[in-house]
C-alpha positions as CSV (number, residue, x, y, z in Angstrom):
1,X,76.3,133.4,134.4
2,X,73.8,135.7,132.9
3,X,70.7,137.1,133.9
4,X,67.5,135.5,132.7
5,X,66.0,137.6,129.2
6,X,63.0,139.5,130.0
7,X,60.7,140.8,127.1
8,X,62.9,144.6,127.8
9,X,65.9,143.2,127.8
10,X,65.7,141.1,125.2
11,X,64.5,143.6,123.2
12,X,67.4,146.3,124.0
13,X,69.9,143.3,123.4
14,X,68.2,142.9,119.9
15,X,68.5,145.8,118.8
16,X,71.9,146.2,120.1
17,X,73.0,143.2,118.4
18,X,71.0,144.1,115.0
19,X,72.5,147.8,114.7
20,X,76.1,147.4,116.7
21,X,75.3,150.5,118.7
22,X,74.9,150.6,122.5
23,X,71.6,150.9,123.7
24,X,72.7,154.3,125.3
25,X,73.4,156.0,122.1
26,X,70.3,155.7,121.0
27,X,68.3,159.0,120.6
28,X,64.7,160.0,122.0
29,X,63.4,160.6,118.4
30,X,64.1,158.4,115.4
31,X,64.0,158.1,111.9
32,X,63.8,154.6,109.9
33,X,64.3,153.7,106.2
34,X,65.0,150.7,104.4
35,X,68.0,151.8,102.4
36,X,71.8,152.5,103.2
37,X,71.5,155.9,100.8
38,X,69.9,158.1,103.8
39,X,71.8,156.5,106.4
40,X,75.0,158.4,104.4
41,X,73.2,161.1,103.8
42,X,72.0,161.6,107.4
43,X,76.0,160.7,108.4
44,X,77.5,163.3,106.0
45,X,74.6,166.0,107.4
46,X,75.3,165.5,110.9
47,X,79.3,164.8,110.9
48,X,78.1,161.7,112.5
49,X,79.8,157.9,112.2
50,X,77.5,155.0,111.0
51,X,77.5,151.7,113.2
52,X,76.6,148.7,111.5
53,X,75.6,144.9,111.8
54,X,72.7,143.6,110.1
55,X,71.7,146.9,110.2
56,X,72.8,150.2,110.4
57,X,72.5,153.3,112.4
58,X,73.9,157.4,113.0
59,X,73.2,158.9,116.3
60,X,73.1,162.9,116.1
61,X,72.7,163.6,119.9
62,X,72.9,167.4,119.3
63,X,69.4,167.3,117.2
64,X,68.8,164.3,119.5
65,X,67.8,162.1,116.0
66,X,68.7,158.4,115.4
67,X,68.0,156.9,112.1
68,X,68.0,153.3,111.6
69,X,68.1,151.2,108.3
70,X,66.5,147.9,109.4
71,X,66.2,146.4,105.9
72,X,63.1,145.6,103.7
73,X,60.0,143.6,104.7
74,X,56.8,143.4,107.3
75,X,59.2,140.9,109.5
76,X,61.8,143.7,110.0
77,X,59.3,146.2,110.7
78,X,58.0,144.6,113.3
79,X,61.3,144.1,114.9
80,X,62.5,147.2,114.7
81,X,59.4,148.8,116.4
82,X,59.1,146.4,119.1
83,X,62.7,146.5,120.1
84,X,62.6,150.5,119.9
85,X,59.5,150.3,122.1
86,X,61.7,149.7,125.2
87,X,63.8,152.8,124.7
88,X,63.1,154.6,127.7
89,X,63.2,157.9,126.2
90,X,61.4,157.6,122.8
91,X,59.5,159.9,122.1
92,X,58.3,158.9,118.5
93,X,59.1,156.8,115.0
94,X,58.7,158.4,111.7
95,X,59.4,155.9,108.4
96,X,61.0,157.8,105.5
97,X,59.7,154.9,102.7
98,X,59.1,154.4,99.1
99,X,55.8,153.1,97.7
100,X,54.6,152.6,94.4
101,X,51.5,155.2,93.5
102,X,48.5,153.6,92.5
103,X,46.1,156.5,91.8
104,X,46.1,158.1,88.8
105,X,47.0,161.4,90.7
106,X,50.4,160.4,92.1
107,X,53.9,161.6,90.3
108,X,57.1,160.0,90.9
109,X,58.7,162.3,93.6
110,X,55.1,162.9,95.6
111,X,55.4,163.1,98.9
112,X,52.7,161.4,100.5
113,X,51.2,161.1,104.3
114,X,49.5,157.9,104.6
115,X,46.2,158.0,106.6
116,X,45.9,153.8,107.2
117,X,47.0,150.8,105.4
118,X,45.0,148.0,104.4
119,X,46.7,144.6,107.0
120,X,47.7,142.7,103.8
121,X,50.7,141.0,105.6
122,X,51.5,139.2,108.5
123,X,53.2,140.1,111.0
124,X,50.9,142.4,112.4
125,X,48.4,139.9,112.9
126,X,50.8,139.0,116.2
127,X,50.2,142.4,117.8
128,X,46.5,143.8,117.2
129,X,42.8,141.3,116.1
130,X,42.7,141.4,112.2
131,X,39.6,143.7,112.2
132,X,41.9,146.7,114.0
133,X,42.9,149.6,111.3
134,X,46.2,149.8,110.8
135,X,46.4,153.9,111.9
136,X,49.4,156.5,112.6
137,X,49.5,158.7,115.1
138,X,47.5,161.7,113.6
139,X,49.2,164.3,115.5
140,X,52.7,163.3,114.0
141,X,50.8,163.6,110.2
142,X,49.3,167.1,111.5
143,X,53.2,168.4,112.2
144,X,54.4,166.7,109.2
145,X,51.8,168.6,106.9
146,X,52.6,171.7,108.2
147,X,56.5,171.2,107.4
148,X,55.4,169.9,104.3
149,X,53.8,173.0,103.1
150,X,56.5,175.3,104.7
151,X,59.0,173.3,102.9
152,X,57.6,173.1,99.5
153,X,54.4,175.0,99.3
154,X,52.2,171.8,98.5
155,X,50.0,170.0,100.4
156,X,51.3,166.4,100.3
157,X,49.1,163.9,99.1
158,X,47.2,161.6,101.7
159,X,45.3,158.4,101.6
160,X,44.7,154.6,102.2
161,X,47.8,152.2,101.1
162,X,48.1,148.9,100.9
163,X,50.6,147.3,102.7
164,X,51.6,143.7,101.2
165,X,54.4,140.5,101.8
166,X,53.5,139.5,98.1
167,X,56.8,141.3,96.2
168,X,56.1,140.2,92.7
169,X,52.3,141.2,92.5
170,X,53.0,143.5,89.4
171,X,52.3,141.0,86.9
172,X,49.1,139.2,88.5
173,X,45.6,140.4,87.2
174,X,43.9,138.9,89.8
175,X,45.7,140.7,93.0
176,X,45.7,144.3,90.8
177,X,41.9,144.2,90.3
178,X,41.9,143.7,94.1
179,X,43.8,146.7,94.8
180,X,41.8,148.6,91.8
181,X,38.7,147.6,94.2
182,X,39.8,149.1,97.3
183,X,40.4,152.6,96.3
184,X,44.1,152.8,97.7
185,X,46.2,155.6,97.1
186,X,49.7,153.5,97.2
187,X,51.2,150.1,97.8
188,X,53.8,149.1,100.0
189,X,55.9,146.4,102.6
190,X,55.9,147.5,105.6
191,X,53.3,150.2,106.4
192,X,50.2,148.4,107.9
193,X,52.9,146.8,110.1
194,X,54.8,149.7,111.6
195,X,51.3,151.6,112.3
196,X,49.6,148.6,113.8
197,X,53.2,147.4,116.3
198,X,53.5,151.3,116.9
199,X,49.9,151.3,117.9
200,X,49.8,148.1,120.1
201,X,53.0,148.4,121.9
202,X,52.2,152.9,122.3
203,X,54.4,154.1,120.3
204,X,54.1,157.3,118.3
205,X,54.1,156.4,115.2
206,X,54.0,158.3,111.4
207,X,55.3,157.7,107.8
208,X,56.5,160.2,105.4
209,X,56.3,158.3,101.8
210,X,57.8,159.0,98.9
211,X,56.2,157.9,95.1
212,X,59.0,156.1,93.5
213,X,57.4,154.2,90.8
214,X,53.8,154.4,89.2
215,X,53.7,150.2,88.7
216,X,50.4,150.3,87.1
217,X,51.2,152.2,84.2
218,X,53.0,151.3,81.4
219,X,56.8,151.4,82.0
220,X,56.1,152.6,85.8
221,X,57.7,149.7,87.4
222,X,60.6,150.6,88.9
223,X,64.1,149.6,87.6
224,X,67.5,149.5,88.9
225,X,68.4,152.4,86.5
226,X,64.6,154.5,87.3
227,X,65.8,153.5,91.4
228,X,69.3,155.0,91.0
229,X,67.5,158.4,89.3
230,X,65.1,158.5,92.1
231,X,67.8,158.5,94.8
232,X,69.9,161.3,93.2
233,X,67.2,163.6,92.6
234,X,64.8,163.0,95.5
235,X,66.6,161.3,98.5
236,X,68.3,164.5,99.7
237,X,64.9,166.6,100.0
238,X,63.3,163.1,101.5
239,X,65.6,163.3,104.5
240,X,65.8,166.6,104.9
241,X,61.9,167.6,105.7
242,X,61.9,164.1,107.8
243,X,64.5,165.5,110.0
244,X,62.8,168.8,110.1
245,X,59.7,167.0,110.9
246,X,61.2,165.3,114.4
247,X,62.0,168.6,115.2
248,X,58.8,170.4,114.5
249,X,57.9,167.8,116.6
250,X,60.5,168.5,119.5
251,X,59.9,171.9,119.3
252,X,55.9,171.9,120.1
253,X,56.9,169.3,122.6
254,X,53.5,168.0,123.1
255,X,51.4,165.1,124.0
256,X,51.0,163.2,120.7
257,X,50.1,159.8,121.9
């Protein structure tokens, strides 16, 4: 018979079950996206194999890196932070996402650090009181500027987005002049969600976006033949400064909490 789930071990099991990896394989500092294009990237880079279930994973134990692909969605995001929350050795979570620019000085292929996200979705309602900002860890977005600007010789773009569960929201006036309202620098699905679980349960937490669509002006909404263009040109430099990130990060091996 076996033992009685606990809120750890139901968590480990979860995440076992969701990525088909052992709990033990899982490395101290991880990466996350939402599509199955890094997580052969990150494969083919490492000389690592990919375990799958509902989601997928590659553990690189030599640059002690685990990137997961947990999907699309505030619901998922939650998931996937609280069950990494009971690795014993995390260290800290960085999101390599896509978002849609919003103001007018985004490009497609900006690299942007988010400084909050407006709680327009619900799961993280079940972790923190709705009038709690939805914040990363700033020391992770201090690291990840200074790669950033090594890497490319740019400062990345930073700002509020607007993290939403409303997918279609393109083509309604009435939730675009909201967003107009509020200022925000870029939209998302998951954001608010992964800062606010990663904040609530202690985990350090940062986001590495990149601008994949510019929905609000004409012809900006991304396609399946604009998606396919921004995977082959930008994916590859994406994961690259994330991984160098999580090592920047190692490497000062610091309190960032």
């Amino acid at each position: 018979m076996s033992s009685p789930l606990r809120p750890d071990n139901y968590a480990r099991h979860t995440l076992e079950r969701y990525t088909g990896s052992p709990i033990k394989e899982f490395c101290s500092h991880i990466l996350i996206c939402n599509f199955h294009r890094y997580i052969r990237s990150f494969a083919k880079i490492s000389g690592k194999p990919i375990l799958s279930n509902n989601w997928s994973v590659v553990h690189d134990h030599d640059a002690d890196i685990s990137i997961i692909n947990y999907g699309v969605g505030s619901p998922s995001a939650g998931i996937v932070m609280h069950c990494l929350s009971f690795l014993d050795e995390l260290k800290c979570v960085l999101m390599l996402g896509m978002c849609g620019g919003i103001d007018d000085s985004l490009d497609i292929g900006d690299l942007l650090l988010p400084t909050a996200s407006i709680r327009d979705e619900g799961t993280s309602a079940h972790y923190l009181p709705k009038d709690v900002p939805a914040l990363p860890t700033f020391g992770m977005n201090r690291v990840a500027e200074e790669v950033i600007m090594q890497e490319i010789n740019k400062v990345p773009k930073s700002g509020i987005m607007h993290t939403t569960d409303y997918r279609m929201w393109e083509f309604d006036r009435e939730f675009i002049d909201y967003i107009l309202k509020h200022r925000i620098i870029a939209i998302d699905m998951e954001i608010a969600t992964l800062f606010s679980v990663g904040y609530a349960l202690n985990v350090p937490t940062a986001a590495l976006m990149l601008v994949s669509d510019l929905p609000l002006k004409k012809g900006g909404i991304k396609s399946k033949d604009s998606a396919s263009e921004i995977f082959e040109t930008y994916t590859e430099q994406h994961l690259d400064i994330g991984i160098k990130i999580l090592q920047e990060v190692k490497k000062q091996n610091y309190p960032i909490r």
